[in-house]
MILO-983453 format. One line per 4 residues: for each residue x, y, z of C-alpha. Coordinates in steps of 0.05 Angstrom, whole numbers, padded with zeros to 5 digits. Each point is the difference from the previous one (the first is absolute). Layout:
# residues N
X,Y,Z; ...
END
This chain:
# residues 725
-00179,00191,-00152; -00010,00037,00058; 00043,-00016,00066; -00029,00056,00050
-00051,00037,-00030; -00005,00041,00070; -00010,00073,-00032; -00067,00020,00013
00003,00057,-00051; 00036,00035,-00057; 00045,00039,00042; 00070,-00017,00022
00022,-00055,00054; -00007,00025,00075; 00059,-00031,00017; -00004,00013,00085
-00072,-00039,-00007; 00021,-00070,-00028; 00041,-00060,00028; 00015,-00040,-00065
-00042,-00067,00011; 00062,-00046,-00021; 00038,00036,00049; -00047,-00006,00058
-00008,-00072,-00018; 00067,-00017,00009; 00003,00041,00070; -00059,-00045,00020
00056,-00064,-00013; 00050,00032,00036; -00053,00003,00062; -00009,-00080,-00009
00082,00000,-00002; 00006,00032,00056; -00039,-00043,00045; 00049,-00056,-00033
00058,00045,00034; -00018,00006,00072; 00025,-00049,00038; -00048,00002,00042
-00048,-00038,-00036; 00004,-00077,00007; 00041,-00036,-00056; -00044,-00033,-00040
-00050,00063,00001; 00060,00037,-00036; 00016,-00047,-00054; -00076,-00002,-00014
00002,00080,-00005; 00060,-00010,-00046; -00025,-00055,-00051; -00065,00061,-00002
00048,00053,-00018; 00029,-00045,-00060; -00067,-00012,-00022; -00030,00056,00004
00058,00027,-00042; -00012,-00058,-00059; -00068,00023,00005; 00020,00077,-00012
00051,-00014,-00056; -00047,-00048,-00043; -00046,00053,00017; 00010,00070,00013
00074,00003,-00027; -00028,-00038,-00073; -00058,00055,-00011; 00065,00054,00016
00037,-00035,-00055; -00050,00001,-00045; -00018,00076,00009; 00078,00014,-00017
00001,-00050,-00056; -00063,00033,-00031; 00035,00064,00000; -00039,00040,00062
00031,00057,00037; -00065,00041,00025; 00025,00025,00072; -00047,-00043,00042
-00039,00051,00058; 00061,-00014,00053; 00059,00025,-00047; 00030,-00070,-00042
-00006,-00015,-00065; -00002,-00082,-00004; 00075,-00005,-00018; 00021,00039,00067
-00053,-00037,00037; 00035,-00070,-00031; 00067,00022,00023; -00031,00016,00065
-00038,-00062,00008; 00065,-00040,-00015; 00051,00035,00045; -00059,-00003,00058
-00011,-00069,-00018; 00076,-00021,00001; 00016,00035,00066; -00061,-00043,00027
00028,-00064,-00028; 00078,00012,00027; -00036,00024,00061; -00049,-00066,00010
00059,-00044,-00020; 00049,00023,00052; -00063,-00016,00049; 00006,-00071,-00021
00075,-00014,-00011; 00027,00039,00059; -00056,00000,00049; -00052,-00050,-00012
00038,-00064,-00016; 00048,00008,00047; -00057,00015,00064; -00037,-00069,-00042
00078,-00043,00015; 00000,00028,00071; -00067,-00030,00009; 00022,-00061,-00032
-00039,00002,-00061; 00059,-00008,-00047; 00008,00020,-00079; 00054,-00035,-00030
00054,00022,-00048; 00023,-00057,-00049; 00069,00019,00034; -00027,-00024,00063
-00024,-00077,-00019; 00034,-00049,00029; 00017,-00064,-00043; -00061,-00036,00037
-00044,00057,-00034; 00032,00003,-00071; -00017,-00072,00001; -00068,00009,00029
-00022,00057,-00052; 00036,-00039,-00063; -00052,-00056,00006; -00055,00051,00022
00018,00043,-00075; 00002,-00071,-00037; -00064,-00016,00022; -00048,00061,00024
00031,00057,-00044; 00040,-00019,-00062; -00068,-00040,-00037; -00029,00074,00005
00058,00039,-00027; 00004,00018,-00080; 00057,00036,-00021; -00012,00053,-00055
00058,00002,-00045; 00020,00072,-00033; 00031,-00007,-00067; -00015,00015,-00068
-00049,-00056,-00008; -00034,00015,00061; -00026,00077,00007; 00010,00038,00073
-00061,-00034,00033; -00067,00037,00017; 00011,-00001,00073; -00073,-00007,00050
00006,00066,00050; 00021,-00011,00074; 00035,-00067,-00009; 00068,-00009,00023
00044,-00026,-00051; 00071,-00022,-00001; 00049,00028,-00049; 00054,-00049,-00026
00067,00017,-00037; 00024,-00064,-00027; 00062,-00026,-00041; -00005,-00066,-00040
00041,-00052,00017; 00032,-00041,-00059; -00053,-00061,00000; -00061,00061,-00011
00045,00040,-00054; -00004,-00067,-00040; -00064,-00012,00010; -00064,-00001,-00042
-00049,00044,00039; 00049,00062,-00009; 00025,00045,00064; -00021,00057,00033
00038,00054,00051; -00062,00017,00037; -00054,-00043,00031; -00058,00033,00043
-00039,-00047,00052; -00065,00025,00037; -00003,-00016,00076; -00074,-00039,-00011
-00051,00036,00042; -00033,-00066,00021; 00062,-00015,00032; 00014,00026,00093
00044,00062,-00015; 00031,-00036,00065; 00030,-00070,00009; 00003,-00024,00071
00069,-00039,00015; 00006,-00057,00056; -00009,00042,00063; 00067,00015,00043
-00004,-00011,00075; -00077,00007,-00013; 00001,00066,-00038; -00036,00009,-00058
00047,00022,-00055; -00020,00024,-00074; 00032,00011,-00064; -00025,00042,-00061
-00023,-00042,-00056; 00038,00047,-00052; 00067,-00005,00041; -00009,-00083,-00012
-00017,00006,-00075; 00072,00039,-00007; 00034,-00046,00041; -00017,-00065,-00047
-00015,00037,-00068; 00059,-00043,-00041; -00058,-00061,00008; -00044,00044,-00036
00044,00022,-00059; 00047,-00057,-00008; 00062,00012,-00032; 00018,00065,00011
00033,00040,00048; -00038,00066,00041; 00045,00055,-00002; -00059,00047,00032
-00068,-00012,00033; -00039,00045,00029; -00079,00012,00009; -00049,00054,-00030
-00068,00015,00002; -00045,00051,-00047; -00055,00028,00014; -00050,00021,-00066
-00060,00049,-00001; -00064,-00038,00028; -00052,00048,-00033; -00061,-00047,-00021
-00018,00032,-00063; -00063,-00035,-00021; -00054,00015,-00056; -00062,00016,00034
-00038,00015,-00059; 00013,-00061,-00025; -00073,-00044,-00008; 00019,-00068,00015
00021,-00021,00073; 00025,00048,00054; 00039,-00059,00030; 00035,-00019,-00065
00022,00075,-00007; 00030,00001,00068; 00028,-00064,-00012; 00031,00027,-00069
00025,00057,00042; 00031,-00042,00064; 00035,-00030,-00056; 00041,00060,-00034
00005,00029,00066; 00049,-00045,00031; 00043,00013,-00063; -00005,00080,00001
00060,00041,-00009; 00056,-00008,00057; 00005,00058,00050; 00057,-00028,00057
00060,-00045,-00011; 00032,-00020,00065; 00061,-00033,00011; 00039,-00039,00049
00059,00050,00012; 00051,-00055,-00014; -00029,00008,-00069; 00056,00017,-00051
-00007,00071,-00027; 00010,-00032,-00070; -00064,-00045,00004; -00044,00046,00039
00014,00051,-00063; -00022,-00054,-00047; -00067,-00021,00038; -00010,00074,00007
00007,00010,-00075; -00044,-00059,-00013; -00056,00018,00042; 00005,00075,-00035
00002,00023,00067; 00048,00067,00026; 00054,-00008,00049; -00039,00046,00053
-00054,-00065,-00009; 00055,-00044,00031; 00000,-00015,00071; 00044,-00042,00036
-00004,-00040,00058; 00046,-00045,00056; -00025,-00071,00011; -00066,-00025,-00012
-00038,00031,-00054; -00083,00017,00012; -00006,00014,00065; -00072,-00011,00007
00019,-00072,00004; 00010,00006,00072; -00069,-00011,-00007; 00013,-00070,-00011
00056,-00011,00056; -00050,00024,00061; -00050,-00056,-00027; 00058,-00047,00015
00013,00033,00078; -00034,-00024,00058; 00033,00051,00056; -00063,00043,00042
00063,00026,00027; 00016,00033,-00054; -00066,00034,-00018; -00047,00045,00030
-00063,-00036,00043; -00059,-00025,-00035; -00057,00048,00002; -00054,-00047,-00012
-00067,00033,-00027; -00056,-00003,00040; -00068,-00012,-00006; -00049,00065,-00005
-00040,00000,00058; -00067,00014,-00043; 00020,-00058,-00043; 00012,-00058,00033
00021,-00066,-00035; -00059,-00039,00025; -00060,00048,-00016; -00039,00006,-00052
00034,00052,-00052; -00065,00023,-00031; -00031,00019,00076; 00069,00037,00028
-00002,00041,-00061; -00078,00008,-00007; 00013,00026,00073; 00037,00060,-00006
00060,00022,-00050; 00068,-00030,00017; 00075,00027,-00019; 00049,-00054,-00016
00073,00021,00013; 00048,-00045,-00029; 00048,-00025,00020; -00018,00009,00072
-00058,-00030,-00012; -00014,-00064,-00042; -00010,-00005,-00057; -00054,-00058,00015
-00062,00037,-00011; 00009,00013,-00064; 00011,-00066,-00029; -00050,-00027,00051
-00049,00049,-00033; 00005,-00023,-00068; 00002,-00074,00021; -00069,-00003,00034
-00027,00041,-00053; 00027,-00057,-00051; -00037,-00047,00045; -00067,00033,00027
-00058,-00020,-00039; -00027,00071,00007; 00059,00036,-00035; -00026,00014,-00068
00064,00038,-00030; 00070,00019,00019; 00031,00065,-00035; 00079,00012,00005
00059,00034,-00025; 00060,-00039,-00002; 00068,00046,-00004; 00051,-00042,00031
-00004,-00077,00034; 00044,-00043,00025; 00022,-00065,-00038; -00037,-00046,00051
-00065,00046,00010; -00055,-00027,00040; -00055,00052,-00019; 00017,-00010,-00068
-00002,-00069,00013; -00071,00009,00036; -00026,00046,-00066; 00012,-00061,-00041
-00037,-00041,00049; -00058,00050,00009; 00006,00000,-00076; -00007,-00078,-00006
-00058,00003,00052; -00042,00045,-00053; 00009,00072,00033; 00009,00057,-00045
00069,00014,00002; 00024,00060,-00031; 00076,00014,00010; 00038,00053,-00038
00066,-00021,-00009; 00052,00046,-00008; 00051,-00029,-00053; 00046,00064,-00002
00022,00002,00065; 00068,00010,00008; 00050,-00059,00003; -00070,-00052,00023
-00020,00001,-00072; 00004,-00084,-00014; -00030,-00020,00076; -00055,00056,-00023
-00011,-00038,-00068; -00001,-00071,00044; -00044,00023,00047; -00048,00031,-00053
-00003,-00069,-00046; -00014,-00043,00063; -00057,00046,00017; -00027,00003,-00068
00009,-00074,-00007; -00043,-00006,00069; -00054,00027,-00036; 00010,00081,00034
-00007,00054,-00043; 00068,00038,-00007; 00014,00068,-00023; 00074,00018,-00025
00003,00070,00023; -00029,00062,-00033; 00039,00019,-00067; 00040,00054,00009
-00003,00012,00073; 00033,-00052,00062; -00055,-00025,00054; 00043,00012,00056
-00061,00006,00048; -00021,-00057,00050; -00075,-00011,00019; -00044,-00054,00002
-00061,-00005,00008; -00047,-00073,00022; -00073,00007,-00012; -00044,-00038,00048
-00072,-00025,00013; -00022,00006,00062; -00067,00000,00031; -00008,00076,-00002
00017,-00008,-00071; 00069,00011,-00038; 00058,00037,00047; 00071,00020,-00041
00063,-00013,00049; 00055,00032,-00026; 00079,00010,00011; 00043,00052,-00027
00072,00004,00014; 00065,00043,-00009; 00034,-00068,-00017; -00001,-00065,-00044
-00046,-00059,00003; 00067,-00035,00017; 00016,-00045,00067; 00080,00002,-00009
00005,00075,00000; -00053,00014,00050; 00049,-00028,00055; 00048,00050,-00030
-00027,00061,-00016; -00039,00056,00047; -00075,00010,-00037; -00068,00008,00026
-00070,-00028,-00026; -00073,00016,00018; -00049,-00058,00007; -00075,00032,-00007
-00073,-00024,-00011; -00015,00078,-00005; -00058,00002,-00046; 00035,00057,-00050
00061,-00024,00012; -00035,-00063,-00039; -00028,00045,-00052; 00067,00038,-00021
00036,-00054,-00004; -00052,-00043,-00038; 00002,00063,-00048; 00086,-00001,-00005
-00005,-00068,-00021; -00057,00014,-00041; 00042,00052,-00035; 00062,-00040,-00005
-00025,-00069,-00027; -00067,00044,-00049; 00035,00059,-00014; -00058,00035,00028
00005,00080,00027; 00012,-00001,00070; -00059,00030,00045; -00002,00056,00052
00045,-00044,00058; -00025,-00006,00063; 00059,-00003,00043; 00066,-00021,-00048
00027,00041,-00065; 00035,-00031,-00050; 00051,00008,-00049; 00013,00022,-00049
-00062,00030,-00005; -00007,00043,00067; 00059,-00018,00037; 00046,00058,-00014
-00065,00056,-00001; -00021,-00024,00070; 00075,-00005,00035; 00016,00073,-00032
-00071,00015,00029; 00013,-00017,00066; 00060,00034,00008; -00025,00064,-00031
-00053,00002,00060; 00041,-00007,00058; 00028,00062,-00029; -00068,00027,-00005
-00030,-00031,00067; 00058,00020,00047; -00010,00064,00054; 00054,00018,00051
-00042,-00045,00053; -00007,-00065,-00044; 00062,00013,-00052; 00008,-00054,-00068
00030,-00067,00014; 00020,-00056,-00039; 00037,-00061,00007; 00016,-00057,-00050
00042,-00066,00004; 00020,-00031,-00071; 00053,-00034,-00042; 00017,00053,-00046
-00009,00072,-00013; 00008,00027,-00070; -00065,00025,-00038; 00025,00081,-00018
-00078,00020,00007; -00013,-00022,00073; 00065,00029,00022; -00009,00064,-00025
-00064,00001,00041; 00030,-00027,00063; 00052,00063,-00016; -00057,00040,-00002
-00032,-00023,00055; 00068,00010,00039; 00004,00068,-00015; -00081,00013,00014
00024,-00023,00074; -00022,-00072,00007; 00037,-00054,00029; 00027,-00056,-00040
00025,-00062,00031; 00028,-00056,-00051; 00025,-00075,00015; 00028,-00014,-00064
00043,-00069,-00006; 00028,00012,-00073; 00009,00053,-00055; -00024,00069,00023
00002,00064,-00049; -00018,00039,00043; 00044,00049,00031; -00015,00010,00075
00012,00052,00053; 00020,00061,-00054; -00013,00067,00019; -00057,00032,-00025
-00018,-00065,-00039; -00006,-00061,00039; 00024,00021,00070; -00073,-00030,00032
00021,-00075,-00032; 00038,-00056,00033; 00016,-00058,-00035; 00025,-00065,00035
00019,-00071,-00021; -00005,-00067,00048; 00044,-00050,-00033; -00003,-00061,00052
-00020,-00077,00004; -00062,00008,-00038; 00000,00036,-00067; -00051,00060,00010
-00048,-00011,-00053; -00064,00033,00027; -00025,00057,-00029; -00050,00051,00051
-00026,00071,-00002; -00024,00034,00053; -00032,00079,-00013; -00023,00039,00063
-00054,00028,-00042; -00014,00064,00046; -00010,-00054,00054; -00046,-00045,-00028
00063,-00051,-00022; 00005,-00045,-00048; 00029,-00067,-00011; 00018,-00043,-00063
00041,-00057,-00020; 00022,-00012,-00080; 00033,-00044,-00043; 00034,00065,-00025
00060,00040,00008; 00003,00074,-00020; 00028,-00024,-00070; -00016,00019,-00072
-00010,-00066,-00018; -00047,-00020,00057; -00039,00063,-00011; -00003,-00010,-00073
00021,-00067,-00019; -00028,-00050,00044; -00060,-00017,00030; -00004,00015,00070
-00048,00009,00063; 00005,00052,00051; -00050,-00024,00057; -00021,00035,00067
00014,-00026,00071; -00064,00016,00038; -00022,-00044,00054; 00032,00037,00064
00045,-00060,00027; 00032,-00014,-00068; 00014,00078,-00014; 00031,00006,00066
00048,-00065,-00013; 00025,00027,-00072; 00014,00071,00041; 00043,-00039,00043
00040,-00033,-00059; 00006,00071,-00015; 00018,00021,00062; 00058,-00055,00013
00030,00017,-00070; 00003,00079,00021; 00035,-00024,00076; 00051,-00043,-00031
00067,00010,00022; 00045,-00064,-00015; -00026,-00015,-00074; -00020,00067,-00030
00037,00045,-00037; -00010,00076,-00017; 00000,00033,-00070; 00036,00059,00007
-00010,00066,-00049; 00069,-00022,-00033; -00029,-00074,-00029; 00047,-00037,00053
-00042,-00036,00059; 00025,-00001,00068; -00016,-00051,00053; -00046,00008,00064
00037,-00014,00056; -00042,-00003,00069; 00013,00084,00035; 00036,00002,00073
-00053,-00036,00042; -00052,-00010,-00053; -00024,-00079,00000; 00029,-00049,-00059
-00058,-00008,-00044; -00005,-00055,-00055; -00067,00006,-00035; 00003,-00068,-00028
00008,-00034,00062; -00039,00039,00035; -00063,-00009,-00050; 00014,-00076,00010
00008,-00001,00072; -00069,00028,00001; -00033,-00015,-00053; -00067,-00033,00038
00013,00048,00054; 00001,00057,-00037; -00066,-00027,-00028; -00029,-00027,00074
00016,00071,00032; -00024,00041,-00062; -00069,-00037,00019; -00004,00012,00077
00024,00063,-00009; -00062,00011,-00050; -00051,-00031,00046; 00028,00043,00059
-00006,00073,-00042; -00073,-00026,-00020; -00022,-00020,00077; 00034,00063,00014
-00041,00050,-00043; -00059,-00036,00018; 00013,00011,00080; 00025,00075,-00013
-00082,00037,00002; -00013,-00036,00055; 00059,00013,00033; -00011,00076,-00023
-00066,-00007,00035; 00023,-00020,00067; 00056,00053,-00006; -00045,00061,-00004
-00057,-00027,00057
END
């Protein structure tokens, strides 16, 4: 088992190259926790950034921390390329991690919830019920709660439980009263009772003077847990959580049904070995040592915490709130100017190329696309990859229907994605069901790309519109996330990607591409290529220039070119929202890189390279970070931007991300990022809301100013003519 397999070579870690990836991750969190911090964000905004942080940290534990574990437990201690071997880098990840935690939770307890009472949104205390609320909450547990509840007794005829990861339970210490020490059913000193997921992590009580007032639904089991163990008296109680390795370790080789394996494997997942224990810090120290010892878990795995356990159920108490006072405007997206709702999809893209920019713009045309291709008589077949979709999704919805209305439907489905597994496996059933033919993936590799492709009839025969993304297929996260998609009837356009699907659903060899390169197969050769010849294209007049926007940097090959690169003299420009290896601005190594990080409203999600190319610049957009895994791992597309008025908006989503001053942050040589603050008399700049303040007029000017440069070279002779008479 391999946890950073980094080293390039044979010879011995270059220590000054490498930030550790765990590391970096966990710096990316503290960026998200800081914009919980400021004050100067509205209310609600910050306790959204703060339920993020706590998720994002499940997600790293059950993830990153668990493969860490597992490196240790197998016995590994290979110095990884930045100096750790994986017990140092487990230690490090936990101290890191447990500053983070004490950090985030004094941001709730002594910041947060009081600025949430002064703005009379109130979280009670059991300590502060009055005897009109115990009442109120005693029926509310009788009825609504306690018919939910089983208590889990601990004794010697009942094992320590197998406990599901990221549930809050509630530890009781009990002792028997006289009528249960005579009884038949036996006794036990410990009872464990899980706080049921269905259940609202927050009860509303009666509102006071017209303010709404909540109460944690794990504070109200405590307070009436003698009705659910009956004859006994609680000496302690206290709640816990665990969190257990989520690797999906499925048998790909196996010859019966992909599904069923990843079902098999969703199944011992959610029981893998525990990684985190946290505790309420009321907790005795005498029952936290013996959950700790029956979990098999080390004391530096124990992590405890004031209040209300799982933080990322603030998640739950915003869906409750009603207060635009209290969050930051709506920016509603808006419709693309070259799209409009009431057109006809198949002429505005036949017409010229269009970028999509979510989520300034809407989402709409996407869905809208699919939908009259389910419908138009003249559609013969519909092609898609399928990553991530929402619960609810309407163009998954309108593949079923296109499905049921006889199309050929081919969707690959990918059933390993990361924590969307089960809606993946839904999805894929109801489309085979409707009669569509559905791929599960590639074996061995993740189809993390996202194309589709609707082949038409028209009366100059059949025309291939297609749309390729840096995001999912999915309507819930494309009001959330930053990504850009090209809509095209470009004839090869039509022909690569009938060939990438071609390859992907036939296993056939993929072709000499037109425009788009794929991986793994080319993806890595061509980005190393390009970089390589802005070294070898640059002169003093026209010198090398790259810039890139992604979510993560961390593949060991591309950064020792862009180190190369550095040192040949071209400049190298990075927005990078997550883990970055690299190691920027060090003398005679990277001092020609910048790397930056925008964490704002909208989680950046785009990924786009831009190569001056000795002045004859080039454009593309991928489904790929500069990852191992995407290079090598996945199947991905990296597609070129090359009508002129969609190349020149994606350089100005580049552009606003390199101008940011209130949400970016800079990587300094040390690892530690420092934030952008605005220069004496420089303008405040906010790329996001900038790029959605104009995101049609960015589009509407990018167009006159085109048709004005054309009129204008086609006056300049004859204006050259009347000059010299």
């Amino acid at each position: 088992m391999t946890i950073d397999d980094s080293r390039s070579d044979g010879n011995p870690p270059e220590r000054g190259k490498w930030i550790n990836r765990e590391l970096s991750w966990l710096a990316f969190n503290e960026r998200v926790l800081a914009r919980a911090e400021e004050i100067a964000h509205p209310l609600l905004d910050r306790v959204k950034f703060l339920a993020i942080v706590f998720s994002n940290l499940d997600e790293f534990f059950m993830v990153r921390v668990a493969l860490i574990r597992r490196a240790v437990k197998d016995g590994e201690a290979n110095l990884g390329p930045d100096g750790l071997t994986p017990g140092q880098l487990l230690d490090e990840t936990r101290e890191v991690s447990r500053r983070m935690m004490e950090r985030a939770e004094r941001c709730w307890t002594g910041d947060i919830l009081p600025a949430l009472r002064a703005s009379n949104v109130n979280l009670v205390e059991s300590g502060e019920l009055s005897a009109a609320d115990r009442e109120y909450l005693a029926v509310f547990f009788q009825e609504q709660i306690l018919p939910v509840l089983t208590p889990m007794a601990v004794d010697s005829a009942h094992p320590f439980p197998l406990l599901s990861s990221s549930l809050v339970y509630v530890f009781l210490r009990l002792s028997p009263r006289p009528e249960v020490k005579s009884g038949f059913f036996g006794q036990a000193d410990k009872v464990l009772v899980q706080i049921p997921p269905g259940l609202d992590r927050f009860i509303e009580l009666p509102r006071r003077e017209g303010e709404p007032r909540f109460i944690l639904l794990d504070t109200v089991v405590i307070m009436f847990a003698g009705k659910i163990v009956g004859g006994y008296d609680i000496l302690d109680a206290f709640t816990f959580r665990i969190l257990r390795d989520a690797a999906l370790n499925i048998d790909e080789d196996r010859s019966d049904d992909l599904i069923l394996a990843v079902q098999d494997g969703l199944k011992r997942s959610r029981w893998g070995l525990p990684v985190q224990l946290t505790l309420d810090d009321k907790a005795p120290e005498a029952e936290a040592s013996y959950l700790r010892d029956r979990l098999e878990l080390e004391e530096a795995d124990v992590f405890r915490q004031k209040g209300m356990l799982d933080l990322k159920g603030l998640f739950r108490l915003l869906a409750h709130l009603d207060r635009p006072d209290l969050v930051e405007a709506p920016w509603p997206p808006q419709e693309h100017p070259a799209l409009p709702a009431e057109g006809d999809i198949f002429a505005q893209i036949a017409g010229r190329d269009a970028v999509l920019s979510l989520p300034y713009h809407s989402f709409d045309p996407v869905t809208r696309l699919v939908e009259a291709a389910a419908d138009d008589p003249d559609v013969l077949a519909i092609k898609i990859t399928l990553y991530r979709v929402s619960g609810q999704s309407p163009l998954v919805r309108a593949l079923i229907r296109a499905a049921e209305n006889k199309k050929q439907v081919t969707a690959l489905v990918e059933l390993q994605a990361r924590f969307d597994e089960e809606a993946n496996i839904t999805w894929a059933q109801r489309l085979d069901a409707a009669g569509a033919h559905v791929i599960y993936g590639v074996v061995g590799y993740k189809t993390h790309s996202k194309a589709a492709l609707i082949i038409r009839r028209e009366s100059g025969g059949i025309r291939r519109y297609c749309h390729l993304s840096t995001g999912n297929y999915n309507d819930r996260t494309a009001r959330q996330y930053t990504d850009l998609g090209l809509f095209t009837a470009d004839p090869a356009f039509g022909s690569d990607i009938s060939s990438f699907f071609n390859v992907i659903t036939g296993y056939s060899l993929p072709p000499v591409w037109n425009h788009i390169e794929m991986a793994p197969t080319g993806l890595r050769a061509r980005t190393i290529a390009m970089i390589r010849r802005e070294m070898e294209k640059q002169t003093p007049e026209r010198p090398g220039r790259i810039r890139a926007k992604m979510n993560s940097l961390i593949d060991p090959e591309i950064i020792q070119e862009l180190y190369l690169a550095s040192r040949a003299g071209v400049r190298i420009d990075l927005l990078v929202r997550g883990i970055c290896r690299l190691r920027p601005g060090v003398a005679g190594l990277s001092e020609n890189i910048s790397v930056r990080s925008i964490v704002d409203r909208f989680l950046e999600h785009s990924r786009i390279f831009h190569y001056h190319n000795g002045g004859d610049e080039e454009v593309y957009l991928s489904s790929a970070d500069w990852m191992e895994r995407n290079m090598d791992r996945r199947l991905e597309l990296l597609f070129p931007v090359k009508d002129p008025v969609c190349r020149e908006y994606v350089l100005a989503v580049l552009a606003a991300g390199f101008s940011d001053n209130v949400s970016a942050w800079e990587l300094e040589p040390g690892g530690g990022y420092l934030r952008r603050r605005p220069a004496p008399r420089e303008p405040v700049f906010r790329s996001q809301a900038r790029l959605h303040r104009e995101a049609v007029g960015m589009m509407v000017k990018s167009r006159v100013e085109k048709r004005h440069n054309v009129l204008r070279a086609r006056r300049k002779p004859a204006e050259g003519k009347r000059k010299r008479s």
